[in-house]
C-alpha positions as CSV (number, residue, x, y, z in Angstrom):
1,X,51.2,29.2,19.9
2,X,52.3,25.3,19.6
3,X,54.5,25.8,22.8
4,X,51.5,27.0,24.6
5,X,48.9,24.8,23.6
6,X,51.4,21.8,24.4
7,X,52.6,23.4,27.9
8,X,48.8,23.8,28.7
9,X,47.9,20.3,27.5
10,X,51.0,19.2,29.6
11,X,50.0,20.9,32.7
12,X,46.3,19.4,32.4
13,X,47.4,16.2,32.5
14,X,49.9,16.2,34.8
15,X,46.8,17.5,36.9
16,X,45.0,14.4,36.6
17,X,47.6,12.3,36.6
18,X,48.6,13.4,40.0
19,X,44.9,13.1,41.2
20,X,45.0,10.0,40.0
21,X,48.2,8.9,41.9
22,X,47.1,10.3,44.9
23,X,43.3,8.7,44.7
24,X,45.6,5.2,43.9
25,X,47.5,6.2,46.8
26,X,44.8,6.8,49.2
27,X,43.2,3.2,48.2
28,X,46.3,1.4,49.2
29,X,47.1,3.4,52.4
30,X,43.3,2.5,52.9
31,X,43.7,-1.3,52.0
32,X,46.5,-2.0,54.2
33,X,45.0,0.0,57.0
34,X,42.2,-2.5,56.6
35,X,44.7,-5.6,56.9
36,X,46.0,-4.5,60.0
37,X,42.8,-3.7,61.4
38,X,41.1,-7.1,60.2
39,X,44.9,-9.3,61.0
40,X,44.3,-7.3,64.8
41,X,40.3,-7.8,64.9
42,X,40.3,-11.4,64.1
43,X,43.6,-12.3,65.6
44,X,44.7,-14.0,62.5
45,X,48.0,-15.9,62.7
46,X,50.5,-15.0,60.0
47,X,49.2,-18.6,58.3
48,X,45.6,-17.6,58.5
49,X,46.5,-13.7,57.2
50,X,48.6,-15.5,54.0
51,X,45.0,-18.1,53.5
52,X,42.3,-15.2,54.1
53,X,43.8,-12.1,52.3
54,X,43.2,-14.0,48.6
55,X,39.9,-15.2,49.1
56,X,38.3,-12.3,51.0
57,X,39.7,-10.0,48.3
58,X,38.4,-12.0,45.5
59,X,35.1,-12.0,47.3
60,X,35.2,-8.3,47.3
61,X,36.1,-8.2,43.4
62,X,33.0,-10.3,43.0
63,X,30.9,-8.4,44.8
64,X,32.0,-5.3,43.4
65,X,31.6,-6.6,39.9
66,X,27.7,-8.4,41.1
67,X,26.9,-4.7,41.9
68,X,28.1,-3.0,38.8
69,X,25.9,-5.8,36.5
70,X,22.6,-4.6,38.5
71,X,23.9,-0.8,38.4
72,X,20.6,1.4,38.3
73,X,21.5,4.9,36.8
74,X,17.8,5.7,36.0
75,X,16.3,8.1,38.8
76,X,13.3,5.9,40.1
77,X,10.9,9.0,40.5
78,X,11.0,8.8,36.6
79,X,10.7,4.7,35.6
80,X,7.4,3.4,34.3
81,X,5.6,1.2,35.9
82,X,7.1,-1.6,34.3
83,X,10.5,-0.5,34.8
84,X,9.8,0.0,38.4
85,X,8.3,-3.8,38.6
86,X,11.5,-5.2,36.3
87,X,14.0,-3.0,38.9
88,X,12.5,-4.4,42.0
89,X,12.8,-8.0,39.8
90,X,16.6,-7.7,39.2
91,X,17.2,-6.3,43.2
92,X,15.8,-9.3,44.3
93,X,17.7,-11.6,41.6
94,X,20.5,-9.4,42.9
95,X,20.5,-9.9,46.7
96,X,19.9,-13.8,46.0
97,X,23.5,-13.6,44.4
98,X,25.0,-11.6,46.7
99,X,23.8,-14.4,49.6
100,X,24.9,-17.5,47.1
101,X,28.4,-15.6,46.8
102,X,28.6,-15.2,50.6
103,X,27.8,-18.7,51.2
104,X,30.2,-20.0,48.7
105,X,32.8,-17.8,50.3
106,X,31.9,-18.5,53.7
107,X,32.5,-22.3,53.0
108,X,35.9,-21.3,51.6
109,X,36.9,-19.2,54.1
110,X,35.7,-22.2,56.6
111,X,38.5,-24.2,55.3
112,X,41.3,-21.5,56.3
113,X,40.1,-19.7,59.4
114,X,38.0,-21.3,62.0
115,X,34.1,-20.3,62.3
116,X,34.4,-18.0,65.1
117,X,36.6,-16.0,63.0
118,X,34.4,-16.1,59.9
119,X,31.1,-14.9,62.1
120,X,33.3,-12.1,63.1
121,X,33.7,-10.7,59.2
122,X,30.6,-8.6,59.4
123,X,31.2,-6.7,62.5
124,X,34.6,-6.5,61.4
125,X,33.8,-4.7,58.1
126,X,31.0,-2.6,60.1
127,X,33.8,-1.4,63.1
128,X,36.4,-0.9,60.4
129,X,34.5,1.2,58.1
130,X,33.5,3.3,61.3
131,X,37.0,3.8,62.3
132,X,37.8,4.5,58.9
133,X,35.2,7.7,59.1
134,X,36.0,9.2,62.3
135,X,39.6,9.1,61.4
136,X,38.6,11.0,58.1
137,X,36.2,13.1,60.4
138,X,39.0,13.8,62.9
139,X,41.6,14.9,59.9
140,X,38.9,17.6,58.3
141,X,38.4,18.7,62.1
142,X,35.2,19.9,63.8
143,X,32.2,21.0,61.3
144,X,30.5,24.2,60.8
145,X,26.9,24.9,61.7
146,X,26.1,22.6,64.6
147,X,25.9,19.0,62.9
């Protein structure tokens, strides 16, 4: 009965831990499909590619972790009143943020890449994260029921 309960626990977790590989996997085919796409986009020169990669990812790591400190897991439909008014507070404390991050590493960004460049970013995330979907879209072939 020990075997069995052990082979099962073994088989579980192997489960996960190969979901987990592969999610880890996907994230990094994903991240350096984004390099090449941004290194292409921008044009950046193998010096500019070595400057930008370390601060644009730590400016992503910031942001992510900005986001996670206003994380609302409360369904609005059911907030008082007052929760309502103190969520709207902390969005708004929360976008100020996110433009004082961007500002702080815009000017650091400045200082490796030339403006042009850095005024490209946006559009740069926006065509990327498109190309990213219809390549997902294209793999999982045409949908069912007209959409």
């Amino acid at each position: 009965m020990k075997k069995i309960l052990f082979l099962s626990t073994m088989f579980l977790l192997s489960g996960i831990f190969a979901y987990a590989q592969k999610e880890r996997g996907d994230n990094e085919r994903i991240q350096q499909m984004r390099v090449e796409f941004f290194n292409q986009e921008l044009q950046l020169s193998a010096e500019e590619a070595e400057a930008f990669w370390p601060i644009y990812e730590q400016f992503k790591n910031d942001q992510k972790k900005l986001r996670k400190e206003y994380r609302q897991d409360r369904k609005m439909e059911l907030m008082t009143d007052a929760e309502a008014e103190r969520y709207v507070e902390d969005h708004l404390v929360l976008e100020e943020k996110q433009i004082a991050l961007k500002r702080k590493y815009i000017t650091r960004l400045k200082g490796v890449i030339s403006i042009r460049k850095v005024a490209m970013i946006n559009r740069t995330e926006r065509k990327f994260k498109q190309d990213l979907l219809h390549k997902i879209q294209d793999r999982r072939g045409p949908r069912k029921g007209g959409r």
